[in-house]
VEXKEMI-504806 format. One record per residue (C-alpha): x, y, z; residue in one letter. Coordinates in steps of 0.02 Angstrom, whole numbers, padded with zeros to 5 digits, always signed. Layout:
<nodes>
XYZA ...
</nodes>
This chain:
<nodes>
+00624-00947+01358X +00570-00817+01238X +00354-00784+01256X +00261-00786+01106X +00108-00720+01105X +00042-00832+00953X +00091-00992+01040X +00034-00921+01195X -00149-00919+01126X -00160-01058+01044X -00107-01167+01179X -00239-01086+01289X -00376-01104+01151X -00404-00932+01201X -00434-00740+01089X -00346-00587+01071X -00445-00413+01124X -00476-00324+00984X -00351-00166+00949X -00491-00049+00903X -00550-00069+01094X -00390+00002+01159X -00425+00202+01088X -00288+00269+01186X -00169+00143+01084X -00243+00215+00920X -00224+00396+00964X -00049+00362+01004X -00008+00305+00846X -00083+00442+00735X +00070+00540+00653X -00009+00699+00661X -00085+00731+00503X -00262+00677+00458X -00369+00653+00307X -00455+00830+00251X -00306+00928+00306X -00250+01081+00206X -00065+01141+00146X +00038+01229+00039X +00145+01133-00082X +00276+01174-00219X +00173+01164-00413X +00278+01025-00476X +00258+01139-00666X +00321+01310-00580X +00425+01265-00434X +00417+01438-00365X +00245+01451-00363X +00124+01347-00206X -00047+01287-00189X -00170+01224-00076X -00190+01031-00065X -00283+00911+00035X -00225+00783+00119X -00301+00605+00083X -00221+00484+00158X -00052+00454+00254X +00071+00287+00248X +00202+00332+00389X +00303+00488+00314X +00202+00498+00165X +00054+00599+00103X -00071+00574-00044X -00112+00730-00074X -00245+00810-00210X -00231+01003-00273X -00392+01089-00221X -00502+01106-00369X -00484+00925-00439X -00647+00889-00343X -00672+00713-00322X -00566+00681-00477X -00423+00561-00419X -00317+00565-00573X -00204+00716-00511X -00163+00628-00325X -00002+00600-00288X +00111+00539-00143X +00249+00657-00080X +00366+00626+00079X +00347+00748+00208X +00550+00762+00258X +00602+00793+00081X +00451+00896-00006X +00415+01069-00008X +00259+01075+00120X +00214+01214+00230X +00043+01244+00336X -00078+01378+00274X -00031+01563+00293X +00157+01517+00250X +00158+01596+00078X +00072+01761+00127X +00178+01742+00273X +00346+01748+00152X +00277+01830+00036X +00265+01687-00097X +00145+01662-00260X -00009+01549-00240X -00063+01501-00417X -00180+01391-00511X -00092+01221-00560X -00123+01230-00755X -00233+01056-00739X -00387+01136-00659X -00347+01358-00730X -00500+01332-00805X -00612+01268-00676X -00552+01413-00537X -00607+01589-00639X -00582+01678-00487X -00435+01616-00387X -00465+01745-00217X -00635+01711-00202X -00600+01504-00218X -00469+01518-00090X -00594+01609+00040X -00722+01478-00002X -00594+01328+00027X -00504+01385+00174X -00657+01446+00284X -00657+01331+00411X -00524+01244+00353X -00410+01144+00474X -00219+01165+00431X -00084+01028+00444X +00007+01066+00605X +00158+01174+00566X +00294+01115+00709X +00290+00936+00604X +00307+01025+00436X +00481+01135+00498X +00617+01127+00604X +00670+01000+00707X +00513+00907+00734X +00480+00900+00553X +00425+00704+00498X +00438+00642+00670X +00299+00546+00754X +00234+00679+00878X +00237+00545+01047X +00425+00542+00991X +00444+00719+01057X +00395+00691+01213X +00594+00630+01239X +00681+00584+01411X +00712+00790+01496X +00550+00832+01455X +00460+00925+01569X +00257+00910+01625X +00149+00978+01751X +00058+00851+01854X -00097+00876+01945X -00069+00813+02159X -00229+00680+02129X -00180+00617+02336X -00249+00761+02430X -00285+00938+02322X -00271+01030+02151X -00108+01079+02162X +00013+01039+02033X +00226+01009+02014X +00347+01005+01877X +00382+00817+01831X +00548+00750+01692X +00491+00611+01586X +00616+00475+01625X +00575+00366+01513X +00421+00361+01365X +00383+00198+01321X +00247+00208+01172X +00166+00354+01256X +00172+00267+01445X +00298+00412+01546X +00383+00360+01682X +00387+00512+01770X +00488+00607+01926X +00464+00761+02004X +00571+00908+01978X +00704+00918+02110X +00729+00738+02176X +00846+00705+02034X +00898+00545+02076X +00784+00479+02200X +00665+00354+02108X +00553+00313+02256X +00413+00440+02210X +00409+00392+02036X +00246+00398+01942X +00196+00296+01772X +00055+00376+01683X -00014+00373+01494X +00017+00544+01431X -00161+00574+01406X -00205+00580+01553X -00318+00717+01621X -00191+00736+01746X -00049+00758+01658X -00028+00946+01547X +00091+01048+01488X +00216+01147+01569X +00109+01321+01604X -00054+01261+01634X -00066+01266+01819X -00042+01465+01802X -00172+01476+01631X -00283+01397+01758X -00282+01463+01896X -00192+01316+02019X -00025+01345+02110X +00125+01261+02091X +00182+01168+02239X +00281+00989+02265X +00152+00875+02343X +00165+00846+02546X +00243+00669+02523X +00416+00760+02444X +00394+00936+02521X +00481+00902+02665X +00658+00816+02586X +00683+01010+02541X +00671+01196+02620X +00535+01316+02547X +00688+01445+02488X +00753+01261+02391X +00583+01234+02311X +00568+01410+02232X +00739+01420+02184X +00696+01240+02068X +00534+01338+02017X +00637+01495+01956X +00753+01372+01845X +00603+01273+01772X +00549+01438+01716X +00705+01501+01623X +00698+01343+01536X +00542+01320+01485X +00556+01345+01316X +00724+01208+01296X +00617+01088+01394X +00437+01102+01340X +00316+00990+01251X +00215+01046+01103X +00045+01067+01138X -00021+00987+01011X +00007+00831+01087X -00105+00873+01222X -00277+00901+01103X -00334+00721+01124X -00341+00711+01294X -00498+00683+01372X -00606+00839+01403X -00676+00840+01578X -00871+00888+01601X -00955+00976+01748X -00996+00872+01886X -01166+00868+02019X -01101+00794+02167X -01109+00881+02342X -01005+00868+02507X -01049+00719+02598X -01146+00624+02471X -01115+00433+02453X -01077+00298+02307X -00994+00158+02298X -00825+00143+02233X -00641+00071+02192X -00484+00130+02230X -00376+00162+02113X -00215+00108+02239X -00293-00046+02259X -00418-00085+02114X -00481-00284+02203X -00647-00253+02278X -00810-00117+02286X -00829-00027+02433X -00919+00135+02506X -00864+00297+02489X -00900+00472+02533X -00863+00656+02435X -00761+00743+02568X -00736+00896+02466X -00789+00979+02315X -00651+01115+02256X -00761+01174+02096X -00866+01128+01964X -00743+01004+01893X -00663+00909+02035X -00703+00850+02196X -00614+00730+02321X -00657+00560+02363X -00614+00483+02536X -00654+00279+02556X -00747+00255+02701X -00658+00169+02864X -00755+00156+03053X -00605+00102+03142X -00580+00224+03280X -00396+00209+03273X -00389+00262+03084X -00362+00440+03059X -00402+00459+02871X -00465+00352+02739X -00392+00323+02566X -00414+00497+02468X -00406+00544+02277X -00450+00688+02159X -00604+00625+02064X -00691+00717+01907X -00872+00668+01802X -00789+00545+01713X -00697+00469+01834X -00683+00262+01805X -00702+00160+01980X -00857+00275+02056X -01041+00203+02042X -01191+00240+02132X -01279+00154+02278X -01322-00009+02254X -01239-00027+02093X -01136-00189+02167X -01320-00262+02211X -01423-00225+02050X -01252-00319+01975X -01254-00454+02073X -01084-00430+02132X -01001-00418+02315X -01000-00251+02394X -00854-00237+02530X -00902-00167+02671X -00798-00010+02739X -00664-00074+02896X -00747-00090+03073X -00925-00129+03002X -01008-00234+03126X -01059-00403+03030X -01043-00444+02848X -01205-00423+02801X -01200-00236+02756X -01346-00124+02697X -01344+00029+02606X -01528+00090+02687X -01453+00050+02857X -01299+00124+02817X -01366+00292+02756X -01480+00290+02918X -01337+00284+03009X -01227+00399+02940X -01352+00540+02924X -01291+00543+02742X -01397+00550+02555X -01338+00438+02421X -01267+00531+02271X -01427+00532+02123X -01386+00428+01983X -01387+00596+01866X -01228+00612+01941X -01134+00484+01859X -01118+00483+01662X -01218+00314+01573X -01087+00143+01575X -01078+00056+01393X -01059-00124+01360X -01035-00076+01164X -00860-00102+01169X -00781-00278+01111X -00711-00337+01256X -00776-00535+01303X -00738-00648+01422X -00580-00758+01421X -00493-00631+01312X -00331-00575+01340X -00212-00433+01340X -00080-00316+01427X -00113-00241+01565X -00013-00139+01717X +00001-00225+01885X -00096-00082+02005X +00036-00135+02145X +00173-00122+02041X +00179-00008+01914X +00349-00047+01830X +00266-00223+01791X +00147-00239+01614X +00088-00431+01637X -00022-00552+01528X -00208-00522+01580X -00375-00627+01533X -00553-00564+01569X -00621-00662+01678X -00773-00565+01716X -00873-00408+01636X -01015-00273+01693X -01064-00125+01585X -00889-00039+01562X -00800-00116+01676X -00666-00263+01651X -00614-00405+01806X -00432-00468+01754X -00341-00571+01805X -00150-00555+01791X -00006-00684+01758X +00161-00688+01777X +00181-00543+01917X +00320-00548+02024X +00209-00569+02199X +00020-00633+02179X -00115-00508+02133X -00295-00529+02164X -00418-00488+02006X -00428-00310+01966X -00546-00209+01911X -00512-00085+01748X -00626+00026+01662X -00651-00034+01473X -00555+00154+01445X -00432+00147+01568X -00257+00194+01478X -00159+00053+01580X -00222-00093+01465X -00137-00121+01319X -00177-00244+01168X -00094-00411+01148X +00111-00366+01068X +00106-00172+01134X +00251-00230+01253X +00341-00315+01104X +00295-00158+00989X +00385-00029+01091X +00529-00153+01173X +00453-00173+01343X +00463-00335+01454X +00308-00397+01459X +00297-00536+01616X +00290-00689+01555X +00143-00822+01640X +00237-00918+01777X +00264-01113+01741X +00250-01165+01920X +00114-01278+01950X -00060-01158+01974X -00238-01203+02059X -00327-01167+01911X -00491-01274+01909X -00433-01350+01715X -00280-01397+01762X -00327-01495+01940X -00465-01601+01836X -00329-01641+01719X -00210-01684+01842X -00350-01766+01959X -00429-01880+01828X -00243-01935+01782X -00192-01983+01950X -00069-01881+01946X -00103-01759+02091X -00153-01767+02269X -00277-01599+02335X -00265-01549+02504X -00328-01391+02583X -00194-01284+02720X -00213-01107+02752X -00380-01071+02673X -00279-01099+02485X -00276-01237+02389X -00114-01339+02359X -00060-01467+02236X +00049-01584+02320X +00132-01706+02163X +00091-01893+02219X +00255-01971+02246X +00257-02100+02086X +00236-01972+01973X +00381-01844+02040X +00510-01836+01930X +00683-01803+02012X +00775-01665+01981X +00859-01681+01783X +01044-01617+01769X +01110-01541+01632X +01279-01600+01611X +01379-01471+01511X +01539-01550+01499X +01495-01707+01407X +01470-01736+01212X +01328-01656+01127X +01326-01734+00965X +01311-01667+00808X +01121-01609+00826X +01151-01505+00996X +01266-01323+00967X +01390-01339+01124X +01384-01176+01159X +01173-01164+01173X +01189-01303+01282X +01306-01204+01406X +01204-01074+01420X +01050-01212+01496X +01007-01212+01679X +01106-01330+01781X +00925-01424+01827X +00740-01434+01797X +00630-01486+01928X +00591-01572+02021X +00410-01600+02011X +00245-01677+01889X +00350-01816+01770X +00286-01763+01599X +00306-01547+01638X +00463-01587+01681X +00517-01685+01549X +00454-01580+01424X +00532-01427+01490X +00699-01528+01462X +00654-01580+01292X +00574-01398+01253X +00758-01337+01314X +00862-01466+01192X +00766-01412+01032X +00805-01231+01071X +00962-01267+01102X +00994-01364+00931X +01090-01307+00781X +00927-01360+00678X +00776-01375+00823X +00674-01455+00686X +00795-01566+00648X +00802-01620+00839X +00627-01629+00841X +00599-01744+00712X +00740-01885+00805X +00609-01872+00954X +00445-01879+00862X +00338-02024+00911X +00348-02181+00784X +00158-02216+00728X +00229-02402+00736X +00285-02409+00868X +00222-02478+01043X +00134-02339+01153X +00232-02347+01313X +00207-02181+01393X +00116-02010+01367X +00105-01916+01225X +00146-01734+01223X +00157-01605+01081X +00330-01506+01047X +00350-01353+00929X +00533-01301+00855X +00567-01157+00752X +00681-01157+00596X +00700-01012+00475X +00541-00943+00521X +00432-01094+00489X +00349-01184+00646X +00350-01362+00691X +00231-01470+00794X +00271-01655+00803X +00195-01789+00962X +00329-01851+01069X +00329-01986+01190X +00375-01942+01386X +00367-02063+01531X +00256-02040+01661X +00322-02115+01826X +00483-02091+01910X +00557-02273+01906X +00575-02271+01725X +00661-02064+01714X +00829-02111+01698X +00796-02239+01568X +00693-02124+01452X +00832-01970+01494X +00985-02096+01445X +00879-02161+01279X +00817-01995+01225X +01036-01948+01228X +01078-02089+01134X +00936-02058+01000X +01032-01893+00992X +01186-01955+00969X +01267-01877+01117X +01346-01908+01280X +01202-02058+01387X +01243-01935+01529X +01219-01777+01422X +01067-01730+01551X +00954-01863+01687X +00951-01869+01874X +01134-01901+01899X +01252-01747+01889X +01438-01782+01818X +01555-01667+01924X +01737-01713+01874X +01734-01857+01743X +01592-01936+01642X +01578-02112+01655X +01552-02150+01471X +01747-02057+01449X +01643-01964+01299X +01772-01822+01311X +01899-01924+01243X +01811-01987+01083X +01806-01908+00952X +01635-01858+00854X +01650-02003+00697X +01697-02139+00820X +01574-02072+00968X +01434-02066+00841X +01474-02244+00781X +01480-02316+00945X +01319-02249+01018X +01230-02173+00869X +01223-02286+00731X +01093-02214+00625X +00949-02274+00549X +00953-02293+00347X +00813-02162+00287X +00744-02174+00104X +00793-02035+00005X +00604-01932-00033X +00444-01910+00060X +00368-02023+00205X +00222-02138+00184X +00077-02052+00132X +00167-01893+00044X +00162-01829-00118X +00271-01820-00256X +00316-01669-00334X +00256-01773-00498X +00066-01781-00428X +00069-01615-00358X +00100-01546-00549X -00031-01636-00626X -00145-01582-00505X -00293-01469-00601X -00225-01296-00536X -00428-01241-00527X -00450-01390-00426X -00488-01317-00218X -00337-01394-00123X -00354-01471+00037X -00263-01388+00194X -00113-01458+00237X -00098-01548+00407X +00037-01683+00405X +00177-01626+00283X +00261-01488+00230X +00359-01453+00076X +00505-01322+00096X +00579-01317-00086X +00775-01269-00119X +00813-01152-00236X +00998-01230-00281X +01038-01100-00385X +00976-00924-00455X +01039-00948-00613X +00928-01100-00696X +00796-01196-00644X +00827-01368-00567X +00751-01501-00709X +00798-01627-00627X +00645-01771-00571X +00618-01810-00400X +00712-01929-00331X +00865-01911-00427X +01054-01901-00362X +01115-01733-00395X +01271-01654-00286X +01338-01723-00155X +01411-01683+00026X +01318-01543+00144X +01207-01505-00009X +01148-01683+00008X +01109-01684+00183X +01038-01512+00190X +00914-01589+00059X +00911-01733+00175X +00859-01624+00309X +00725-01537+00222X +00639-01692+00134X +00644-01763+00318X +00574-01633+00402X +00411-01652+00306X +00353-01776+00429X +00336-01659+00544X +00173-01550+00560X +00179-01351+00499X +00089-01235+00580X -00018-01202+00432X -00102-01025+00426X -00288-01038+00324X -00349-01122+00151X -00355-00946+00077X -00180-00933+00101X -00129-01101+00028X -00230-01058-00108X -00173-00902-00140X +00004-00998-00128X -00047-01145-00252X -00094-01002-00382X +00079-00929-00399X +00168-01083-00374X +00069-01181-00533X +00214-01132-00651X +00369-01166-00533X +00263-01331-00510X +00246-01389-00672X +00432-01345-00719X +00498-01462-00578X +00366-01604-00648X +00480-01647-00797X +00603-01613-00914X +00542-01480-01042X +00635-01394-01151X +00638-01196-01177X +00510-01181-01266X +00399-01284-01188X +00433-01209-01014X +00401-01040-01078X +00227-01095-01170X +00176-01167-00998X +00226-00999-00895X +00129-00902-01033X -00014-01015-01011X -00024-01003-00818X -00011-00802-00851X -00168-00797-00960X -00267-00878-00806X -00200-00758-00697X -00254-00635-00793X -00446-00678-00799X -00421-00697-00601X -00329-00579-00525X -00225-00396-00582X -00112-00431-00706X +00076-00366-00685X +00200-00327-00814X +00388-00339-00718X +00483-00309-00908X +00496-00175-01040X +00422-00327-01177X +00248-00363-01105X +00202-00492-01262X +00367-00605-01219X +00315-00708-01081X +00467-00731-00954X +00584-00864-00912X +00687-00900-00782X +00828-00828-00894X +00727-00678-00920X +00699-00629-00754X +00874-00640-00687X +00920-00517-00810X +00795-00415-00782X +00862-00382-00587X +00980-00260-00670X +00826-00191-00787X +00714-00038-00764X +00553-00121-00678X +00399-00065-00768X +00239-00099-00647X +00064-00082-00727X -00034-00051-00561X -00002+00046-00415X +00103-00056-00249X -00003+00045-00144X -00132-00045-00196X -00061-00220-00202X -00154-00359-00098X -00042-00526-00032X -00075-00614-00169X +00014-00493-00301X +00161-00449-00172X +00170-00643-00175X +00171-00654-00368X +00307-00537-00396X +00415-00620-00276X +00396-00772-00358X +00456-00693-00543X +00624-00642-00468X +00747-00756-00394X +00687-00748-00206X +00522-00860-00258X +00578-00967-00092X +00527-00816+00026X +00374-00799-00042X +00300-00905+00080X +00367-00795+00241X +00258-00660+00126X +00126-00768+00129X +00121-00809+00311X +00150-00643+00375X +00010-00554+00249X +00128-00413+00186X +00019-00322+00055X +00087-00197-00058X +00092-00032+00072X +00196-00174+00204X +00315-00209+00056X +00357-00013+00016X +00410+00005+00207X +00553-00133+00219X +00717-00084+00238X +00870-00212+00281X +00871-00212+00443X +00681-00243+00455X +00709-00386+00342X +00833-00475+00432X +00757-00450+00604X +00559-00481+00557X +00593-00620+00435X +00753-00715+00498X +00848-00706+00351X +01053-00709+00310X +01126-00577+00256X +01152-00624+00088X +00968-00667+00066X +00927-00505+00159X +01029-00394+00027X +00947-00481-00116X +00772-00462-00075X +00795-00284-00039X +00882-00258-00201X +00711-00304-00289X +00601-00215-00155X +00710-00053-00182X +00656-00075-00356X +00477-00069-00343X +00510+00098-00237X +00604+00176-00372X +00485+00108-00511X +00341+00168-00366X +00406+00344-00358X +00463+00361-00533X +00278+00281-00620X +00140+00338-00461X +00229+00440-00340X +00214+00595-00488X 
</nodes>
């Protein structure tokens, strides 16, 4: 099954690391330009004269800019898109011999235009010029670094030299890189964040000082004359394969360090990031990097563990860091005893402890708490990027603890700044698999009490691990999934191929609601599904109750549903639960059909089959006990503070785009699928939405109070367009007011606004600057007022709405094509009517 990160939290009751924690994440994501940035741009007056602007702010590909000289005045900004415009950096115009002149707005503030341009462009900071031309112009600059690419990578095993690496693959700035000459041999592969300190452009080894030599693990697979003939092509095509270096200006500076040959500290290593153990510098090459070697005492071992270190350097701390922590130091292999101590220790060695002026000061200021989770890189796999909670913290240092990797992983430990953690939905954001937590039964403390206290589990001890061995009257067998047989009309035959052939066996109620969790997916309408199995209040309580979600065009769904708990009575609830779905009694349960189903449900056909097993239940036409009527929702005070909603949800039908449906609740109108899709949705309001927050359903109830009170009755023109210009006038004292037609002073009907698709749009304030709420208003004056809710829900503001395209649409919000195409027709609008009124 799909993960979702949303559910994913919420059923753990547990938080999301904040994104402004992860600054590697953020740097990656800058375009290039920055606020206070200087260019020349075309005078909109005089296109063949230029100017300096400023840049103010950015929105993807496009710029506010201001015209130096307006000051702080804002009423001269304007928006321009950088792959259409006529920008260049600073310099261009003398460069091509072009006129910079005074736009005539601010001629006579600037007396003296050569002495204002000195005094403006001293220490001035240009907008870079390889993403203003050519080919990289408009493109996010992490997008150049492209598969081919070639870097220089710094040996970090053994020395400072450095080899040619290709960038396989760049996933959101995280290379997956190979050195030059193995072409196709992946086993030396590397995955590093391309700001690393390591990691540089091609060239730097020789600007430095460092020679370029393939590392001793690969230097072998080739002869010497091989090797420099590879370093003579990387050479002559340096210039087809190189990275900008540009990209490189974030990267972490590195600092002078202290340290001395054979001083110790403790430390982790970065191979294998579990545990704290001592360490020794084995060799200091310069002032900026020295090499680290873990300790070992076994006679047999010939070499410890060794890695380039610099200042900054996460996993090294002093002596007795571990202690004044209160956490367990390991001590180094072949240490007599497990008591170790770092005074003994020294004394033996003959060694000094590295001075803590050595190491830079450790921050806890930096938003990370326990239980929180996000992505993180499996240190023993690299290729893996797996679910991670913080489990413990110490200054600027994170223990997590991973889920989902393919083979077990002890809890690592990360610096708060290391660039393999990620925030929760990178993985999703860039088209990554994330691993996905394991469903197997765990060992976790929680889930044993639950299980314990429940009789539901047995806990023996083998091996030195704990096991959970499932007490034999509460195994559930192993459930088939029958694909052959009848699924009814709720189940889509072909999802229900595509199932596994069993679940389980193991714990009764996980397994049964894995098989239940499975049918909803697999239905043409999984709310629909999930509503047949919902728990009936009035009913007797027979078994255990467990909650199931199903998503249907983009809402959520939560409803209880009753599971047995014991294995006598598994086939029973397997073959009820299929009838209650109208399908085949053998559909799924512990016996598997091979040739022919016992029931002959292949032979009947889906009328008769669902009158001989389904016969359904008569169900009042309108809302369950203890709903509302769209009647008392109108005359509802619309000032009046609503109360969340927690057990109903109203999904309303726009029937058609052309009126507005008068009819009262209640009342027979149409007939055939229309019906039962009305059915369907009037049903599903039993069920439980996942509601977002008050403010939202407030911010809802406000632009709904004139759809509202036009479904309440039967009014006549007039009287439904004195109502909308009513509920208008108390928008206005609340919020911005918007005029969406040429005639401000006639207040619109429905009529009115579906001619007005075709109509100029007129906008009195800025989308920029548009919060939910107004995106959410003007959807609701055109005719795609249903969608306003997926608005709602997924807090599009005014900048969000300008960046939809179709294809966004469709995938983001779920919709049909048809749908998709109309919605975009009225967000293309507001573009135009953005570029057309603002953009200027």
């Amino acid at each position: 099954m799909e993960f979702n990160w949303d559910e994913y939290l919420e059923d753990t009751g547990a938080t999301a690391a904040p994104h402004g924690s992860f600054k590697h994440v953020d740097t990656s994501l800058q375009n290039g330009f920055a606020p206070g940035m200087k260019l020349e741009v075309a005078v909109k007056s005089d296109q063949n004269t230029y100017w300096v602007a400023t840049i103010i702010t950015t929105c993807g590909q496009l710029l506010l800019l201001r015209y130096d000289g307006y000051g702080e005045d804002r009423k001269a900004d304007f928006w321009c898109d950088i792959l259409t415009a006529d920008l260049h950096p600073i310099g261009w115009c003398q460069q091509n011999k072009k006129i910079l002149k005074v736009p005539e707005g601010i001629k006579d503030k600037i007396p003296d235009q050569e002495e204002f341009l000195q005094r403006v462009l001293k220490g001035a900071c240009s907008a870079p010029a390889n993403l203003l031309e050519g080919l990289h112009r408009g493109k996010n600059p992490l997008d150049l670094i492209a598969p081919g690419s070639r870097l220089e990578l710094q040996n970090i095993r053994d020395s400072l030299e450095a080899w040619i690496v290709n960038v396989v693959e760049n996933v959101g700035g995280r290379l997956k890189l190979r050195y030059e000459g193995l072409e196709d041999l992946d086993k030396f592969d590397q995955w590093l964040f391309y700001l690393d300190p390591f990691l540089h452009q091609v060239g730097w080894a020789a600007q430095h000082g460092y020679s370029l030599q393939p590392p001793l693990a690969i230097r072998s697979l080739r002869s010497e004359a091989d090797w420099q003939e590879i370093l003579k092509k990387v050479k002559e095509e340096e210039e087809e394969s190189s990275v900008p270096t540009d990209l490189f200006k974030d990267k972490p500076v590195i600092g002078v360090h202290s340290f001395s040959e054979g001083m110790k500290l403790e430390a982790v290593d970065p191979m294998a990031p579990f545990v704290i153990s001592p360490a020794t510098v084995l060799k200091v090459y310069n002032d900026r990097y020295f090499l680290i070697e873990m300790d070992d005492l076994r006679p047999e071992r010939a070499a410890g563990q060794r890695y380039v270190c610099h200042v900054n350097s996460a996993g090294i701390f002093p002596v007795q860091w571990s202690l004044k922590n209160g956490l367990h130091l390991s001590p180094p292999p072949g240490y007599p005893g497990q008591d170790f101590d770092w005074a003994d220790y020294l004394k033996q060695c003959g060694a000094e402890a590295a001075p803590q002026s050595c190491f830079p000061l450790l921050t806890s200021d930096h938003g990370f708490k326990e239980n929180m989770k996000l992505e993180a890189v499996n240190p023993v796999d690299p290729e893996e990027v797996c679910i991670a909670t913080v489990t413990k913290l110490k200054d600027s240092y994170l223990w997590l603890q991973l889920e989902g990797s393919k083979k077990p992983v002890p809890e690592c430990i990360v610096s708060v700044e290391s660039m393999n953690i990620f925030p929760v939905g990178w993985c999703e954001t860039n088209g990554y698999q994330l691993r996905p937590p394991r469903k197997a039964i765990g060992t976790s403390p929680l889930l044993f009490n639950y299980c314990w206290h429940h009789g539901i589990w047995k806990h023996s001890l083998c091996s030195r691990a704990s096991v959970l061995v499932i007490n034999g009257k509460y195994c559930c067998p192993k459930i088939y999934f029958n694909h052959r047989c009848f699924s009814g009309p709720y189940l889509n035959k072909g999802r229900i191929a595509e199932l596994p052939q069993s679940v389980g066996p193991g714990n009764c109620v996980l397994v049964l609601k894995e098989v239940l969790t499975l049918l909803i997916n697999a239905a043409y309408k999984p709310s629909r599904v999930l509503r047949e199995l919902q728990l009936d209040e009035e009913a007797a309580w027979h078994g255990h109750g467990e909650t199931l979600k199903a998503k249907y065009k983009g809402k959520s769904y939560r409803a209880t549903v009753e599971v047995v708990r014991t294995a006598d009575r598994v086939a029973d609830f397997c073959r009820k639960t299929c009838i209650k779905l109208e399908c085949c009694p053998n559909l799924f349960g512990p016996q598997m059909v091979l040739d022919k189903c016992s029931e002959n449900c292949s032979v009947l056909t889906k009328t008769k089959y669902t009158h001989y097993y389904g016969k359904r239940k008569n169900k009042r036409i309108g809302r369950p006990p203890g709903g509302h009527s769209n009647m008392e929702v109108a005359t509802k005070k619309p000032n009046k503070r609503r109360k969340r909603r927690k057990h109903f949800f109203v999904h309303k039908k726009k029937r058609s785009s052309a009126s507005v449906d008068n009819t009262p609740a209640g009342s027979p109108q149409g007939s055939g699928a229309e019906d039962e899709d009305d059915q369907d949705e009037v049903d599903e309001e039993s069920l439980t939405e996942d509601s977002t927050s008050e403010h939202q359903d407030e911010l809802l109830e406000e632009s709904e109070v004139s759809e509202k009170k036009s479904l309440s009755s039967s009014p006549t023109q007039s009287e439904l367009s004195h109502s909308l210009a009513q509920d208008r006038d108390k928008r206005k004292r609340k919020l911005r007011t918007f005029s969406f037609s040429d005639d401000e002073n006639k207040p619109p009907s429905p009529k009115d606004i579906k001619m007005e698709v075709a109509e100029k749009l007129q906008l009195d304030s800025n989308p920029l600057e548009w919060s939910v709420a107004d995106v959410v208003r003007f959807l609701k004056s055109t005719d795609c007022a249903p969608l306003a809710r997926i608005f709602l829900d997924q807090e599009i503001d005014g900048q969000a709405l300008l960046l939809l395209t179709l294809p966004t649409v469709q995938e983001c919000m779920d919709l049909k094509l048809g749908p998709a195409i109309k919605l975009c027709h009225h967000i293309e609008r507001v573009k135009l009517a953005f570029y057309q009124q603002f953009a200027n």
